[in-house]
Legacy VTK file of the C-alpha trace (Angstrom):
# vtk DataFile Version 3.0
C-alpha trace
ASCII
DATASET POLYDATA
POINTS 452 float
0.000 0.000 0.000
1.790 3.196 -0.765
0.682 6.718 0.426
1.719 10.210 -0.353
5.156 11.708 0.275
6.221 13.796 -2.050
9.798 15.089 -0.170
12.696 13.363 0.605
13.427 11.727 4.142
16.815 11.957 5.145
16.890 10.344 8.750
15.003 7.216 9.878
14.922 4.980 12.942
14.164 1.095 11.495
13.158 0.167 15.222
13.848 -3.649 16.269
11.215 -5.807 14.436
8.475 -7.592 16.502
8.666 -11.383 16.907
5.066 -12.465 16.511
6.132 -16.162 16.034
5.053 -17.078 19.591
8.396 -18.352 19.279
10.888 -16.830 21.466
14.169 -19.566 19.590
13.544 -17.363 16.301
14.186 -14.042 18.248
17.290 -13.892 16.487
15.701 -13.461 12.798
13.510 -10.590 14.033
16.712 -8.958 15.435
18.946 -9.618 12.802
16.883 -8.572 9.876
16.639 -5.140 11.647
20.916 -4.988 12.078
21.007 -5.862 7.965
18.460 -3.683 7.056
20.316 -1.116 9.078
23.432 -2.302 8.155
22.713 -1.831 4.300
20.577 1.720 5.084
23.548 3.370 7.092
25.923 3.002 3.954
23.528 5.759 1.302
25.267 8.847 1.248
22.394 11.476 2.345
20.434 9.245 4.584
21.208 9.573 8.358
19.991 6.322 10.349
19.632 5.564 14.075
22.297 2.986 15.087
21.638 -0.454 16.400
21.884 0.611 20.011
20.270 3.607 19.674
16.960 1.899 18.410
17.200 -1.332 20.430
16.943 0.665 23.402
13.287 1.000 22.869
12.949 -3.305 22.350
10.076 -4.529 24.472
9.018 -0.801 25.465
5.631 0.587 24.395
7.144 4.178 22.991
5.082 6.256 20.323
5.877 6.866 17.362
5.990 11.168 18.051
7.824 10.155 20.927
10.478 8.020 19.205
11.030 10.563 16.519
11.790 13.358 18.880
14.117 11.228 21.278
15.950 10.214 18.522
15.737 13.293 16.061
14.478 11.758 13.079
11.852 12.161 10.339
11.043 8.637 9.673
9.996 5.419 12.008
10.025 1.936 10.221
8.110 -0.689 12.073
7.803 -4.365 11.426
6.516 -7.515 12.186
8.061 -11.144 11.892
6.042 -14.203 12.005
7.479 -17.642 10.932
4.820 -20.423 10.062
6.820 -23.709 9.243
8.319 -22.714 6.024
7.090 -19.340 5.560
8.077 -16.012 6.621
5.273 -13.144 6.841
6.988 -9.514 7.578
4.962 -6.664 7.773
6.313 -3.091 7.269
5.199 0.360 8.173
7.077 3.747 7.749
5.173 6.770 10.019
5.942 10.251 10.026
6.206 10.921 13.898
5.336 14.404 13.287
1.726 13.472 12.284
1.681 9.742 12.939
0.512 9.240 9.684
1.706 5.897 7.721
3.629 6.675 4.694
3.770 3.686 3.361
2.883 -0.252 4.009
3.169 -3.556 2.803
3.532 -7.178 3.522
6.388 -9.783 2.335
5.430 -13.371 2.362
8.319 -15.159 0.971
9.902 -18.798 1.960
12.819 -19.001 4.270
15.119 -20.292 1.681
14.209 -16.475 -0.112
15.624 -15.193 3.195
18.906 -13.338 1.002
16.179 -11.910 -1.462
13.391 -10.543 0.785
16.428 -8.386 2.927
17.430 -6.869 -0.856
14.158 -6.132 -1.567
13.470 -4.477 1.510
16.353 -2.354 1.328
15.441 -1.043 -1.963
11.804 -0.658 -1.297
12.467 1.287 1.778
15.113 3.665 -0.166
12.669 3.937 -2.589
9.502 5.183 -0.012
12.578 7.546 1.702
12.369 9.432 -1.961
16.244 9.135 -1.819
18.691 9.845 -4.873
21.048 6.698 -5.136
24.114 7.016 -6.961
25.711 4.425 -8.741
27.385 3.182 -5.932
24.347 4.076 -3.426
22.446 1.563 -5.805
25.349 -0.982 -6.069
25.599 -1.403 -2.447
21.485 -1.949 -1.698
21.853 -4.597 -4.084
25.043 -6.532 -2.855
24.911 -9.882 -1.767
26.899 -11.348 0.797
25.760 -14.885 0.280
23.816 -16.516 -1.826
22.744 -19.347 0.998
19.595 -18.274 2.984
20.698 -20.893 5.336
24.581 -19.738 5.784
22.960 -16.056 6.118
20.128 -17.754 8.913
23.165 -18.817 11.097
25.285 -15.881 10.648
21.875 -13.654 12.121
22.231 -16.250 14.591
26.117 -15.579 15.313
25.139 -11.939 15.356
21.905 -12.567 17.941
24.464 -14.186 20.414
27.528 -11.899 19.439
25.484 -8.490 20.580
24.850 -9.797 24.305
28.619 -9.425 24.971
28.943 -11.807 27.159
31.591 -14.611 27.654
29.494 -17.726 26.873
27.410 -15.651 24.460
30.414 -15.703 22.598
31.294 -19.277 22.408
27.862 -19.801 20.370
28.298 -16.875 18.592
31.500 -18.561 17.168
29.663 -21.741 16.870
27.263 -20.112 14.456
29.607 -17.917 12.510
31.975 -21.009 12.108
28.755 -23.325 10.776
27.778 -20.107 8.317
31.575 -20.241 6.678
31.281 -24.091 6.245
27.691 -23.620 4.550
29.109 -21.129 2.207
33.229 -20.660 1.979
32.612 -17.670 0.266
30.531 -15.608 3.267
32.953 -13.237 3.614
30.780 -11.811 6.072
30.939 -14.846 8.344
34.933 -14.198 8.274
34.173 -10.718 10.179
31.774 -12.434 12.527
34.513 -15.221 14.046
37.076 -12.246 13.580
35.124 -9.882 16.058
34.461 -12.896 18.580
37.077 -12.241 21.090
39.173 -9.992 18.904
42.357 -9.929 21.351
42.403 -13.532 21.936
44.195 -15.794 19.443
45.075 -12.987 17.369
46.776 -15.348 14.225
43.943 -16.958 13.323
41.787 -13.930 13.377
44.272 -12.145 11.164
43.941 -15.012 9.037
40.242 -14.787 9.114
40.010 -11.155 7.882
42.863 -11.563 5.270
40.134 -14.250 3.878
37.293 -11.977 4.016
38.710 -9.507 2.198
40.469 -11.907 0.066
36.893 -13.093 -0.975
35.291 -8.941 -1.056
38.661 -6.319 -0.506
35.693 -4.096 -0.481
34.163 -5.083 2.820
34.652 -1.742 5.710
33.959 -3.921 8.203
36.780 -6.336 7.384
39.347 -3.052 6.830
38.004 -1.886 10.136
39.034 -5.194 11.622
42.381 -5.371 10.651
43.323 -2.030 11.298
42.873 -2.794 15.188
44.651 -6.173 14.565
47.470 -4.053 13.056
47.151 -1.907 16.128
47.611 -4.537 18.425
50.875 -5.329 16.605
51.937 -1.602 17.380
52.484 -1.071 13.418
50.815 2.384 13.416
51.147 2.956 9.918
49.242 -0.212 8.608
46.890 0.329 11.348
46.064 3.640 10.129
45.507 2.811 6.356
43.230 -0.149 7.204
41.155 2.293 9.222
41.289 5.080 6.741
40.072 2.768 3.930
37.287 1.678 6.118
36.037 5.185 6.869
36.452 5.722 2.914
34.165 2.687 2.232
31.507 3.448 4.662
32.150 6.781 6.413
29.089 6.031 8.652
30.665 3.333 10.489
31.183 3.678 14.070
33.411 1.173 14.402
36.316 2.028 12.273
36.043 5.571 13.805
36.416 4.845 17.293
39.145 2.022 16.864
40.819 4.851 15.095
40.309 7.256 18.197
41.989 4.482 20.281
44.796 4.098 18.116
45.583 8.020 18.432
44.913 7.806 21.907
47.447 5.177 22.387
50.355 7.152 20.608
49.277 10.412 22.903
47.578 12.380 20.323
44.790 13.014 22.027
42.752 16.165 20.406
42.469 13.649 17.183
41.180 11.056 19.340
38.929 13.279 21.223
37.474 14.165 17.376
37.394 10.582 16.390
35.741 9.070 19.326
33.242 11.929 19.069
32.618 11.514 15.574
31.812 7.714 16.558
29.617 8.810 19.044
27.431 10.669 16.830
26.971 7.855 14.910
26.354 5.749 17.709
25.809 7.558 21.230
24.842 4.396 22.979
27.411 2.526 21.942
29.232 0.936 25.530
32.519 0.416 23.790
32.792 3.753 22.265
31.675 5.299 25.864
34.272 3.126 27.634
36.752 4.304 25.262
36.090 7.848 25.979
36.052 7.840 29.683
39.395 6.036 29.026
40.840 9.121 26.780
39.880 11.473 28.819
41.650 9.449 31.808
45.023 9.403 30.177
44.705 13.017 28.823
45.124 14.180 32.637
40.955 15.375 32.237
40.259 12.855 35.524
37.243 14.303 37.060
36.022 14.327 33.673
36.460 10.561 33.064
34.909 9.575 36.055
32.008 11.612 35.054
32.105 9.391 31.958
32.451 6.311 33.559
29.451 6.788 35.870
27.515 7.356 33.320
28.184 4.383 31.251
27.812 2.597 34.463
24.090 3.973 34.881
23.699 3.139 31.279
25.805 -0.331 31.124
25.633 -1.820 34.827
26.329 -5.432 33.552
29.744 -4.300 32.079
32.749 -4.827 34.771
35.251 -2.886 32.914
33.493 -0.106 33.542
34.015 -0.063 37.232
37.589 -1.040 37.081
38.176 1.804 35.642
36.877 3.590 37.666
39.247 2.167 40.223
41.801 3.335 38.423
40.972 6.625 38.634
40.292 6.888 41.864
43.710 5.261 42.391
45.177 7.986 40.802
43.009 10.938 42.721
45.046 9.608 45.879
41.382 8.155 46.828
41.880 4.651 48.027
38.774 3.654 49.780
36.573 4.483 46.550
39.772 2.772 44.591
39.286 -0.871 45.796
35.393 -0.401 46.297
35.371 0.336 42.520
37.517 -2.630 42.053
35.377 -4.765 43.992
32.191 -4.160 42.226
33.897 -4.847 39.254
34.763 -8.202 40.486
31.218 -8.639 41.876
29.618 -8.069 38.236
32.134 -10.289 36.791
30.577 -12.458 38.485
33.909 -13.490 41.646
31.740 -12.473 44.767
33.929 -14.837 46.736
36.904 -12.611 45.384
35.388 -9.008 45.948
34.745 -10.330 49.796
38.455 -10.972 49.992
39.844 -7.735 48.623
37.385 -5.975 50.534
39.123 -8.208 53.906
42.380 -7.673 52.814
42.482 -3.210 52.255
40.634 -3.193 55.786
43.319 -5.812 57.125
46.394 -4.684 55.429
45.843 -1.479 53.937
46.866 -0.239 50.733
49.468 -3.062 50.299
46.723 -5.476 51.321
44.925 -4.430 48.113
47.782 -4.670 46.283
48.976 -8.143 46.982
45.311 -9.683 47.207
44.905 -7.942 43.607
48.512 -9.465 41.852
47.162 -12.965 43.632
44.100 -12.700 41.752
45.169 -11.216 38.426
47.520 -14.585 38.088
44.761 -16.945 39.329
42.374 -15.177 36.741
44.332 -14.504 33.872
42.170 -11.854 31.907
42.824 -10.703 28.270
45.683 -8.371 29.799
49.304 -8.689 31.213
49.364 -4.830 32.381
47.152 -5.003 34.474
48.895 -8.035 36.723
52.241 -5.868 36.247
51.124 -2.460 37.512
50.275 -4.514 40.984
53.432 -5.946 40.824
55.145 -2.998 39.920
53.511 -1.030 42.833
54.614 -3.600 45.357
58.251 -3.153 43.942
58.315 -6.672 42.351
59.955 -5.487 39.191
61.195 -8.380 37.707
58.030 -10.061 37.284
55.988 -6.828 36.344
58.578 -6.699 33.401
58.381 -9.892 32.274
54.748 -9.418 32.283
54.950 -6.640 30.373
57.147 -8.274 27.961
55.054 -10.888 27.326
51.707 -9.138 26.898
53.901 -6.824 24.026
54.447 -10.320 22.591
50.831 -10.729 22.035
49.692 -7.735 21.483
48.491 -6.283 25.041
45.702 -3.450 24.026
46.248 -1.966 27.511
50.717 -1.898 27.593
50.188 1.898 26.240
49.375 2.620 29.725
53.140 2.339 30.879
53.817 5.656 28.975
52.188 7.737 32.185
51.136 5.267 35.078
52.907 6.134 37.826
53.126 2.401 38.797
55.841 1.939 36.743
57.924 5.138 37.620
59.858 2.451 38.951
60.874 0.490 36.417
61.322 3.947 34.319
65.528 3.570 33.798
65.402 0.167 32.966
66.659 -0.487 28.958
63.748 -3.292 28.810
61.260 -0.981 29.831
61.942 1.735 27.563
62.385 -0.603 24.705
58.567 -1.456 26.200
57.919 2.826 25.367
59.359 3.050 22.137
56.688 0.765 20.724
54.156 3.831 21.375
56.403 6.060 19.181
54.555 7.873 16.419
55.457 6.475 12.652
57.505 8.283 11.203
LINES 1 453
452 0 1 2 3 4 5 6 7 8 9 10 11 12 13 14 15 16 17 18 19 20 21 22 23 24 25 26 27 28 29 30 31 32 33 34 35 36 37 38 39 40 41 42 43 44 45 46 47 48 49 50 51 52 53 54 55 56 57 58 59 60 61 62 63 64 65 66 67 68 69 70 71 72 73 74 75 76 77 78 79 80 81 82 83 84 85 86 87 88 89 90 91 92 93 94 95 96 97 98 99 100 101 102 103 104 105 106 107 108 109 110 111 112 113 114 115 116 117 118 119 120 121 122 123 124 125 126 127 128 129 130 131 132 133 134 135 136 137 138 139 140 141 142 143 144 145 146 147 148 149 150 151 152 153 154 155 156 157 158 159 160 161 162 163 164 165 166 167 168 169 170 171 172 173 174 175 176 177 178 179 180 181 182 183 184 185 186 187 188 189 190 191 192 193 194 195 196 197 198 199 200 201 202 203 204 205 206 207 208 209 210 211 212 213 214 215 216 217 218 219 220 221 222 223 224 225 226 227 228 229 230 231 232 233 234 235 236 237 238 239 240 241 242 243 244 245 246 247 248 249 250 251 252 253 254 255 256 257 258 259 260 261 262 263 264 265 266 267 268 269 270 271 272 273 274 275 276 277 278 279 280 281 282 283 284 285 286 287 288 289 290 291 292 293 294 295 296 297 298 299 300 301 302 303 304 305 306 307 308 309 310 311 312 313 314 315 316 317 318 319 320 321 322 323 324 325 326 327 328 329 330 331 332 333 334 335 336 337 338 339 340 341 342 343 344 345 346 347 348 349 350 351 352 353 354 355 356 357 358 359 360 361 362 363 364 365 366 367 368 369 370 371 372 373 374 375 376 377 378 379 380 381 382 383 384 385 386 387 388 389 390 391 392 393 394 395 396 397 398 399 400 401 402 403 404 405 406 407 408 409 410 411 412 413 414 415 416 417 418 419 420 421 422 423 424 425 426 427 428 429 430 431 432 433 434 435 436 437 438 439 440 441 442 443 444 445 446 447 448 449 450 451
């Protein structure tokens, strides 16, 4: 059914689709055909849409449609429907002016799962087509790409994708379970690639080089995958291939938050910090929900001396984010350096509570009001080596604080040998001031020196 609308629509929120299967196991194809569709709308030059997070906040909520529209600043709502019946697949579309509330335009898709591919194409083109936009050649080009040709490879990758957005540790095992059974339905899903390359990105870096250097083997014009391996070249501390993998990701798709806030880390982490300020902020534009992005920010502003600042940040993401423990140690940290070190190790704590170590948090709280400061320390080194996280520099500045050098360097060393996100932080910490005139410590610096 197709209605009046005679100007052109340059901002829309495509809110999460409805599951009306009665089926809460096909959740994940109601979810994911909103991230394509939004996926494949973000990339038209000229049409500004609501990010994943931005609209997902509202999943499950009873919001109007004026309501939506001035929360999120937009002049276009799509709504839909999913319901699966054996075979078939019945979506149901509406895009409302929240202005007026009136329906532009509506229509109904009744295609058969195996048409999955198809009916996301079409909907992307039907939808530019209702938005009155002008697609260039490469606008057009884009809406009609296809990643895979297998409605079933594409079913599990939605799947990966379902799992991969909770962001959660064994979330993440079945997300790689599904992207890994999408690439052995179809070889050629260079998507897929980008799913298992994104699943625990800092852990066994090789093989998720190697998955990248596949994907854009199979598609070299894939932003996603550049994005990708510009932070795996960051991790390697090779600034300059970092930055040209990032840059060409921007260049593909300049709307994607991603690439811009991996690129305001990697300027954070050589110390130039107005470009990352820009960067991250750019990202957040795009995507001002996004926890990452936030955490990143509170983090910038933390090693740009702006302290009071970041723990303004980090509250806030806390408010918004209270599953996320990261957030809190953090926090910690900057407390730690405020001279502050009651709120210090109750930061810490909490953090250790939401990770889900009460036993742990009950213990560090014992040992500060036992031991003191030191207390903290020690009980904190003990359980950084019996919990080995994704990061050596974290265990080190512990050790480093409690004068055991040796072994804060050797940690040091080795997370440098696997590319340790966090061994930037030995550029200002004053943990390490320590450990300062040491040659293997400033060979540890030099890595953070800008390309020449």
């Amino acid at each position: 059914r197709y209605f009046s609308s005679t100007k052109q629509i340059e901002s829309i929120a495509v809110m999460p689709f409805v599951n009306e299967s009665g089926n809460a196991d096909v959740e994940y194809l109601s979810d994911g055909m909103t991230e394509t569709l939004i996926r494949s709308l973000s990339q038209l030059s000229g049409l500004n849409v609501k990010s994943r997070s931005s609209v997902f906040r509202y999943k499950g909520k009873d919001a109007d449609a004026r309501t939506i529209g001035q929360e999120l600043g937009v002049q276009a709502i799509l709504n839909g429907r999913v319901v699966q019946r054996g075979d078939q697949l019945i979506l149901n579309l509406e895009l409302i002016d929240p202005k007026t509330e009136n329906v532009i335009w509506a229509d109904e898709y009744n295609r058969k799962q195996s048409d999955l591919v198809s009916l996301q194409n079409d909907i992307a083109r039907d939808v530019s087509a209702k938005l009155k936009l002008k697609l260039s050649g490469t606008d057009q080009q884009k809406l009609a790409k296809y990643y895979t040709d297998d409605s079933e490879a594409y079913r599990l990758y939605l799947q990966g994708r379902f799992y991969w957005n909770k962001r959660a540790g064994r979330e993440f095992a079945k997300a790689e379970s599904y992207f890994q059974q999408a690439v052995a339905k179809d070889p050629n899903f260079a998507l897929g690639y980008v799913g298992l390359a994104d699943t625990n990105e800092d852990k066994e870096r090789p093989k998720k080089k190697e998955y990248i250097l596949h994907a854009l083997a199979l598609d070299d014009q894939l932003p996603e995958a550049h994005a990708s391996l510009g932070y795996q070249y960051m991790l390697d501390y090779d600034w300059a291939a970092s930055e040209g993998e990032l840059d060409r990701a921007i260049e593909l798709n300049p709307n994607l938050p991603q690439a811009h806030a991996w690129n305001g880390a990697r300027l954070m982490m050589l110390g130039r910090y107005d470009e990352a300020v820009a960067s991250i902020k750019r990202a957040l534009e795009i995507d001002p929900t996004a926890a990452g992005t936030n955490f990143y920010y509170g983090i910038l502003l933390f090693v740009s001396g702006r302290t009071a600042e970041s723990i303004r940040q980090l509250n806030k993401l806390a408010e918004m984010e209270p599953t996320l423990p990261w957030t809190r140690g953090w926090l910690s940290n900057a407390y730690r350096y405020q001279g502050d070190p009651q709120n210090a190790v109750e930061e810490r704590a909490r953090s250790i509570e939401i990770a889900g170590r009460p036993d742990d948090a009950r213990q560090l709280r014992a040992s500060f009001a036992k031991d003191g400061w030191n207390g903290y320390l020690r009980e904190m080194a003990r359980q950084q080596i019996a919990n080995p996280g994704q990061s050596q520099t974290t265990p080190a500045i512990f050790l480093a604080e409690l004068g055991e050098k040796d072994e804060a360097l050797a940690r040091l060393e080795k997370g440098a040998e696997v590319g340790d996100f966090w061994l930037f932080l030995i550029k200002f910490d004053p943990a390490f001031d320590s450990l300062r005139g040491e040659p293997r410590f400033q060979a540890l610096v030099k890595k953070f020196d800008p390309p020449e």
